[in-house]
C-alpha positions in Angstrom: -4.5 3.1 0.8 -7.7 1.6 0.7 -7.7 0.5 4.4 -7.1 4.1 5.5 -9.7 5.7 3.1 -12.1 2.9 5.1 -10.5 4.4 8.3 -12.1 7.7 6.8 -15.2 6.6 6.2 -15.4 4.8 9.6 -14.5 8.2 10.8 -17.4 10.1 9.0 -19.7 7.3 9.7 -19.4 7.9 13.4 -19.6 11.2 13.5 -23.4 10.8 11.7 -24.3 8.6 14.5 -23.6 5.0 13.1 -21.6 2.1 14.9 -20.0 -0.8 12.8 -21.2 -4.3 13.0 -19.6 -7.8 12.1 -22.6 -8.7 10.7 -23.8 -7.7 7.4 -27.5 -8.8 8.0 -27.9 -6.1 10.6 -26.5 -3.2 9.2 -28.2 -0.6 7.5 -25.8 0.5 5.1 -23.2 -1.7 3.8 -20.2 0.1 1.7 -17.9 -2.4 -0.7 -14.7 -0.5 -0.9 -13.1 -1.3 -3.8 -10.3 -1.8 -5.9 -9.6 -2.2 -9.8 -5.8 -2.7 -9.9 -6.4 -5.9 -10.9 -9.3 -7.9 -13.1 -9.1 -10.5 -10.4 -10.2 -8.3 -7.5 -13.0 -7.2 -9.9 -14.5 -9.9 -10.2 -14.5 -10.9 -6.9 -16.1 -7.4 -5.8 -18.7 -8.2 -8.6 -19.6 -11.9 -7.0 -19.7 -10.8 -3.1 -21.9 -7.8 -4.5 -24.4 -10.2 -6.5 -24.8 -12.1 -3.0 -26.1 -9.2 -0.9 -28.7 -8.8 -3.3 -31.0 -10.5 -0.9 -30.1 -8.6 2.2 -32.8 -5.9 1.2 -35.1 -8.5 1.6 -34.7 -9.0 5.0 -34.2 -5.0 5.9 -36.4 -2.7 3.5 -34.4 -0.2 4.7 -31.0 -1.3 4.1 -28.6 1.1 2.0 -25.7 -0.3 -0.2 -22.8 1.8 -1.8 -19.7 1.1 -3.4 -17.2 3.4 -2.9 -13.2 3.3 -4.1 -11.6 2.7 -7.7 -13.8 0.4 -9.2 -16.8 3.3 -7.9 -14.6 6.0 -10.0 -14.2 3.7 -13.0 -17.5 2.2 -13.4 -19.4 5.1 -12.2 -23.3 5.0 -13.2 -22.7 1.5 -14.9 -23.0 0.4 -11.4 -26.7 1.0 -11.0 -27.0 -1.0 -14.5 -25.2 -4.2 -13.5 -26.8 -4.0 -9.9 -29.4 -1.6 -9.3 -30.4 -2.5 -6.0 -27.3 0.0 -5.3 -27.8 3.1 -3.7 -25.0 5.3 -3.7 -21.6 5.1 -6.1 -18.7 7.1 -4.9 -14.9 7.3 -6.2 -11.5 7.8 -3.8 -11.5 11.7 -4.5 -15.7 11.8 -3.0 -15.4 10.2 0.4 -16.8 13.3 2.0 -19.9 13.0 -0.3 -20.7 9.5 2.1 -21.4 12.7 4.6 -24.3 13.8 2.7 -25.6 10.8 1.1 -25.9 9.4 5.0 -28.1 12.6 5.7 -30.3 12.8 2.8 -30.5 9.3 1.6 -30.9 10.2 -1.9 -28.9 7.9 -4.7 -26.7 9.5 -6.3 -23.0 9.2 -8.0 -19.6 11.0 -6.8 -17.1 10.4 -9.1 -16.2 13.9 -10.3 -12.5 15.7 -10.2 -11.8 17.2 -6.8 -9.0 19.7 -7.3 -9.7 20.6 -3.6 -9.3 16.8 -2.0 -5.7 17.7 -0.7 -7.1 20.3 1.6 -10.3 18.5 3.3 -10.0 17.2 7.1 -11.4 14.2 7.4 -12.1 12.4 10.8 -10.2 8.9 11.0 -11.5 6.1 12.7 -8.4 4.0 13.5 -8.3 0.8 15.6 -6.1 0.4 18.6 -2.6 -0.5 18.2 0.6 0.8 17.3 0.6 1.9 13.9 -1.2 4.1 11.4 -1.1 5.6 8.1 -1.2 9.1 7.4 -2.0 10.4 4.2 0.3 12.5 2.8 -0.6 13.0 -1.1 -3.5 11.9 -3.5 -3.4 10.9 -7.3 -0.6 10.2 -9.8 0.6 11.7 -12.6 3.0 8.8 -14.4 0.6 6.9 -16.2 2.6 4.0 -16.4 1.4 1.9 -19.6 -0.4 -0.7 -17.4 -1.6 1.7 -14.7 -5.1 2.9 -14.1 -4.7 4.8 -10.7 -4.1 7.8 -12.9 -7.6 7.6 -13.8 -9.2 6.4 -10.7 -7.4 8.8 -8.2 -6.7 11.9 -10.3 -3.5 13.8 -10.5 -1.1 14.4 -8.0 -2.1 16.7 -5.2 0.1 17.4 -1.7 -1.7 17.9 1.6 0.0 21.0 2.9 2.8 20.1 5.8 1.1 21.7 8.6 -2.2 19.3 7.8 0.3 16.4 8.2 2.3 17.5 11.2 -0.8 18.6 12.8 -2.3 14.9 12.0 0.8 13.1 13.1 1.2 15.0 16.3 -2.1 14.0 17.4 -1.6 10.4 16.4 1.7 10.4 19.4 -0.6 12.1 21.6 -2.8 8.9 21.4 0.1 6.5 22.0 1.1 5.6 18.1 4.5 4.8 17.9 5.2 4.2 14.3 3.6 6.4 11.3 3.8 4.9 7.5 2.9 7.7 5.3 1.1 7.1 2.1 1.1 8.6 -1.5 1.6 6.7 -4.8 4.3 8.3 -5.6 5.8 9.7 -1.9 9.0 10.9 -4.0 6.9 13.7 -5.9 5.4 15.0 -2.7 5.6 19.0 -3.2 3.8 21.4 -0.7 5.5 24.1 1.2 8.5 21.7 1.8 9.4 18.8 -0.9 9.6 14.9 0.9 13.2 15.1 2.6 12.1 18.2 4.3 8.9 16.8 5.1 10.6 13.8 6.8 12.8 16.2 8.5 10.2 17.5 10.5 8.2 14.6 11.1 11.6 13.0 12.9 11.5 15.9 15.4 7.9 15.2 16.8 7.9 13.1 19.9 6.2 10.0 20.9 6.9 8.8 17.2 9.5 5.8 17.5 9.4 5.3 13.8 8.7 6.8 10.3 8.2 4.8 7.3 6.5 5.6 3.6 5.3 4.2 0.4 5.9 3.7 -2.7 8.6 5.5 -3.9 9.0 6.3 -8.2 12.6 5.0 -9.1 12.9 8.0 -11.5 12.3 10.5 -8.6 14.7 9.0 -6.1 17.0 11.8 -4.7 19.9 12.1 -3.3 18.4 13.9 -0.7 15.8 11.1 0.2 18.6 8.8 0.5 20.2 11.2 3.0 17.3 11.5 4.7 16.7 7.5 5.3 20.3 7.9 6.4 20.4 10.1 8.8 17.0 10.9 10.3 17.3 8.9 13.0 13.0 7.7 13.3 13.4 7.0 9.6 12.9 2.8 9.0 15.9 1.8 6.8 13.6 0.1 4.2 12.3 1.0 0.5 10.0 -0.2 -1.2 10.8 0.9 -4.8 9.2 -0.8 -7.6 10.9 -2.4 -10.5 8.4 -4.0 -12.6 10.8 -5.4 -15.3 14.6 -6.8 -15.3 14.2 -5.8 -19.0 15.1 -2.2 -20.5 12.7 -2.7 -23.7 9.8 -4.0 -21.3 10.3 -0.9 -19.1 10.1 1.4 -22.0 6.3 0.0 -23.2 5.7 0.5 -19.3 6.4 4.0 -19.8 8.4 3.8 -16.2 11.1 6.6 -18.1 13.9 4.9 -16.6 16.2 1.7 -17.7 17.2 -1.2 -16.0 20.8 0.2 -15.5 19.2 3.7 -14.1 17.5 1.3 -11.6 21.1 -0.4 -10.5 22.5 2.7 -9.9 19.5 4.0 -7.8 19.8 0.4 -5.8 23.5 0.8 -5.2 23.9 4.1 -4.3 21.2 3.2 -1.5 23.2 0.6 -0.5 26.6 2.7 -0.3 24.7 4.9 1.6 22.5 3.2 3.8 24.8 -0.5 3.9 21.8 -2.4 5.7 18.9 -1.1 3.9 16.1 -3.2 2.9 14.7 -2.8 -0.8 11.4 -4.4 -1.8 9.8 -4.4 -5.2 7.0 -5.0 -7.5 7.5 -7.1 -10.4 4.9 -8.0 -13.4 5.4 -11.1 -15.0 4.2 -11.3 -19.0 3.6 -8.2 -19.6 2.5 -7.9 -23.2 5.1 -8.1 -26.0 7.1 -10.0 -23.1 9.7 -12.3 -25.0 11.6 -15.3 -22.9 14.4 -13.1 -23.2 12.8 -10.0 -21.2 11.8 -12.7 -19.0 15.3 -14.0 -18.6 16.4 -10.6 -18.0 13.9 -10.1 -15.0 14.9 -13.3 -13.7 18.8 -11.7 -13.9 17.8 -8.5 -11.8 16.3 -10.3 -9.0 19.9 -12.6 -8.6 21.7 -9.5 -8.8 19.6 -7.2 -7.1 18.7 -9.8 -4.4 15.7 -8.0 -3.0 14.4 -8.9 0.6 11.1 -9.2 -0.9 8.9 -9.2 -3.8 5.1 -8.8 -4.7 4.8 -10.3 -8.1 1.5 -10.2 -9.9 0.3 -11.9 -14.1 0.5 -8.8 -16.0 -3.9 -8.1 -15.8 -5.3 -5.6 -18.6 -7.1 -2.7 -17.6 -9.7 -0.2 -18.6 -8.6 2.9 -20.2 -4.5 2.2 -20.0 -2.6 2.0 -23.4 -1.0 -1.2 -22.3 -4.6 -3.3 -22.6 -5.1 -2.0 -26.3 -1.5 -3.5 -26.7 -0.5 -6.0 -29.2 1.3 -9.2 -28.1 -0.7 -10.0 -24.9 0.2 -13.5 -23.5 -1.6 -16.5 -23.0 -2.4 -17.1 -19.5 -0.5 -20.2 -18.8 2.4 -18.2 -20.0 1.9 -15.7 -17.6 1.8 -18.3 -14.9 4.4 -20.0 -15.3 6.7 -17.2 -16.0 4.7 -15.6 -12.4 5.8 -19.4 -10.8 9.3 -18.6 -11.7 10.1 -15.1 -10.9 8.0 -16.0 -6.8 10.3 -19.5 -7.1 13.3 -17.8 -7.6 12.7 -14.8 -5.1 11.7 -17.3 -2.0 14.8 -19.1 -2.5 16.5 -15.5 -2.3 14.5 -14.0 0.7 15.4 -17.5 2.2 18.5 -17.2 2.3 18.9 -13.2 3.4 16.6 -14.4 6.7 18.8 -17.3 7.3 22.0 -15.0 7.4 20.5 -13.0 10.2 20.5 -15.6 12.8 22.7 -14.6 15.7 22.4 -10.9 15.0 20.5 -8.7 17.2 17.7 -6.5 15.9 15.5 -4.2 17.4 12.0 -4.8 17.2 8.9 -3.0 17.4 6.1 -5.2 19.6 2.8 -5.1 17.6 0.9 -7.3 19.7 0.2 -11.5 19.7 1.8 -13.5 17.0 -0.6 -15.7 14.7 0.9 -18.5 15.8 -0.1 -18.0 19.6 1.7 -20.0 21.9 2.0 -16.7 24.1 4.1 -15.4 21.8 4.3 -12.0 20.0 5.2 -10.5 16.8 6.7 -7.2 15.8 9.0 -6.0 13.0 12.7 -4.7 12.7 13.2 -1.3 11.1 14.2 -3.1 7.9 10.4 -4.2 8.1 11.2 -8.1 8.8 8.5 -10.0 10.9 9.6 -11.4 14.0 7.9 -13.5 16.4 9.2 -14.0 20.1 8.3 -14.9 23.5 6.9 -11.6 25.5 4.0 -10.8 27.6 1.4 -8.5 25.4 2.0 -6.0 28.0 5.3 -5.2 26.4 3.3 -4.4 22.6 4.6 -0.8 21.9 7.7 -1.1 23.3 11.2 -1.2 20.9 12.9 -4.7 21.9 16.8 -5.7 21.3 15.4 -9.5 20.1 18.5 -11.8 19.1 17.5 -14.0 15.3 17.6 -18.0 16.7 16.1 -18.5 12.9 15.2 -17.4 9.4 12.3 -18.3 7.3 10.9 -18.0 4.3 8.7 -14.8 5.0 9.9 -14.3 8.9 12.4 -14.3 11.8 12.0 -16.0 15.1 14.0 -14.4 18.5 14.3 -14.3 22.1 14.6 -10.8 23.9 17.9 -10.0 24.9 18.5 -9.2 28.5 
């Protein structure tokens, strides 16, 4: 999300006449766009901020402004902490970088914007084969740990047409592959709910593939599970965050489902859809976490067998219930118990990748493959990475590529004939 709300600013940016530069030291405004998910990326934000300090130094003129979740939760404490800031703006403002660019004046935009779901905004998007497309702002769970609720606002749905309109546009530059984006894509509600929404996306051409995230377990419907089935553009991979193998420990999450509504959710994906792939989120020592609730997220990822995992130390943050919680773990218990559950789940993913050598995938070509070596890399519909032998010119095109090998976090192939 944050990558595409820079792609917005980028697009606003330009329209006001500026060009982006590598190059801090020569720009005349620099933006930090932030995040506050975790108290780790905080502090980094804080540090990189401290160190441009200097910069105005050099260029009298130079503007700085901090824009995205850490803007909306810190708000005028900003100018406090660093006060050679200019400009503070949250995720719901970034039209407000329009007039701040004009007039120059410092100011804060962190207010409620009821209206957010409704505004155009130009997008600056590099070259390539993919983009995001927003397709709903805010949340509305307030899960215990959570504090997107208060940093994004409630949920609001960009009307269909906005998105069709947007995504038709992106084919007509030469995207192939759309990933829309909400925090909780399952609750989108316009004109049309999500399965109808995907319904017409599949029927615009020029898009080779659809994909979304994150889906809410709670508001997983049959419906969307029939549309990943049969829509033919839609990626057969979820990403459906789990959080906790343990009922109790989902409960002081507030995620309002248990670990057994979860299984069910998973398996009747998987009678549906037999070769979907389902990725997670998982925190480890979250607080009031026993060795039991521990052992019991350790249980769900050997049963569940994910195809990947992004597992993160339970990090308290402002505002949520869950940081005023009693029971909040030592560090080194959250680390080991976070060395365990990514242990366990690379031995799984392992293993998955391994059983695909000598199938046959199709893959979409992104373009050259870290590696080099002439090669490039794309990814299957189940969202696997796979590097192969290819001249770039073939980036865009859908390849049958046939698995020589699994690894730990990708696939390597060889076209198929």
């Amino acid at each position: 999300m944050n990558v595409h709300d820079s792609e917005k600013m980028l697009g606003i940016l330009e329209e006001e006449g500026f060009v982006s530069t590598p190059h801090p030291r020569e720009a005349d405004l620099i933006i930090f766009n932030t995040c506050s998910i975790r108290q780790k990326a905080e502090q980094k934000f804080f540090s990189e901020l401290g160190r441009i300090k200097s910069y105005k130094r050099f260029n009298p003129l130079l503007r700085i402004a901090v824009a995205g979740c850490i803007a909306q939760q810190e708000g005028k404490a900003i100018f406090k902490r660093a006060p050679y800031v200019d400009f503070v703006f949250g995720p719901q403002n970034i039209l407000s970088l329009r007039h701040f660019v004009s007039d120059g004046r410092s100011s804060v935009a962190t207010e409620e914007n009821p209206g957010i779901a409704e505004e155009v905004l130009p997008v600056r998007r590099s070259p390539g084969i993919s983009a995001w497309v927003t397709i709903m702002y805010g949340c509305n769970n307030f899960c215990s740990y959570c504090v997107v609720p208060y940093t994004r606002g409630r949920e609001r749905s960009r009307p269909s047409e906005h998105i069709l309109s947007e995504v038709s546009a992106l084919s007509e530059q030469g995207f192939g592959e759309i990933t829309l984006l909400g925090q909780n894509v399952n609750s989108y509600k316009s004109d049309v709910g999500f399965p109808e929404l995907l319904g017409r996306l599949d029927r615009i051409g020029g898009i080779k593939r659809i994909r979304f995230v994150t889906s809410h377990p709670k508001d997983l419907s049959p419906g969307l599970i029939n549309a990943i089935a049969e829509l033919p553009k839609v990626c057969e991979h979820i990403h459906l965050p789990l959080q906790s193998g343990s009922t109790r420990i989902l409960t002081k999450m507030n995620r309002r489902y248990s670990f057994e509504e979860y299984l069910e959710k998973v398996n009747a994906l998987r009678a549906r859809i037999p070769d979907i792939a389902i990725t997670t989120d998982i925190i480890a020592g979250f607080p009031g976490e026993t060795s039991d609730d521990h052992k019991s997220t350790l249980r769900a990822l050997s049963e569940i067998e994910f195809d990947g995992i992004f597992a993160f130390m339970f990090s308290p943050r402002p505002r949520t219930k869950a940081a005023g919680m009693r029971g909040h773990l030592p560090e080194e218990t959250r680390t080991g118990r976070l060395l365990e559950i990514l242990s366990l789940q690379d031995s799984i993913t392992e293993r998955k990748n391994a059983s695909l050598q000598g199938s046959v995938m199709q893959v979409l070509a992104e373009g050259p493959a870290e590696s080099g070596n002439g090669n490039l890399t794309g990814r299957t519909r189940t969202n696997k990475i796979v590097d192969f032998t290819a001249h770039e010119k073939m980036a865009g095109q859908q390849l049958k590529v046939a698995i020589l090998r699994g690894r730990k976090h990708s696939l390597e192939g060889k076209i198929v004939d």
